[in-house]
N, C-alpha and C positions, 0 to 999 in steps of 0.2 A: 504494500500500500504506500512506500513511504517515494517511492519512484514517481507515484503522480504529485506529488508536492512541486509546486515551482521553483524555492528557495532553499528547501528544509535542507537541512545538512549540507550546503552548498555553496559554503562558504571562500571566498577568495576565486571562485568562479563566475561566468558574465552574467547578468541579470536577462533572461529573455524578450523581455524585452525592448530595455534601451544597452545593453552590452557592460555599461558599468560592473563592477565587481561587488559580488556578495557581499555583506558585512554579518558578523555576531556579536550579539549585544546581550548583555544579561539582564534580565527585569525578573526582580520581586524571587532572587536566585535561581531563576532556569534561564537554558538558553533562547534565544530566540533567532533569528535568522531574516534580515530586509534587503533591499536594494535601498544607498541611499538619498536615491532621484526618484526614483517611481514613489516611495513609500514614504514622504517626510512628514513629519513631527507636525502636529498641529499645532494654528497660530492661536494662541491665550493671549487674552489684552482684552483693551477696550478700540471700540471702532474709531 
């Protein structure tokens, strides 16, 4: 199952994509696995 993931364990390899390289980041102590251009951080603030 883990082969249909588009990121999962797929780290320091190209994002499908925009080509960018994987990243792992750790949240709340598990790994996690983004691209980070397709997948960015949400803006918090005021308008």
């Amino acid at each position: 199952m883990q082969r249909e993931f588009k990121v999962y364990a797929r780290e320091g390899e190209p994002c499908p994509r925009c080509g960018r390289a994987i990243v792992r980041s750790v949240v709340a102590g598990r790994g996690t696995f983004h691209c980070p251009r397709c997948q960015r951080a949400p803006r918090i603030g005021f308008p």
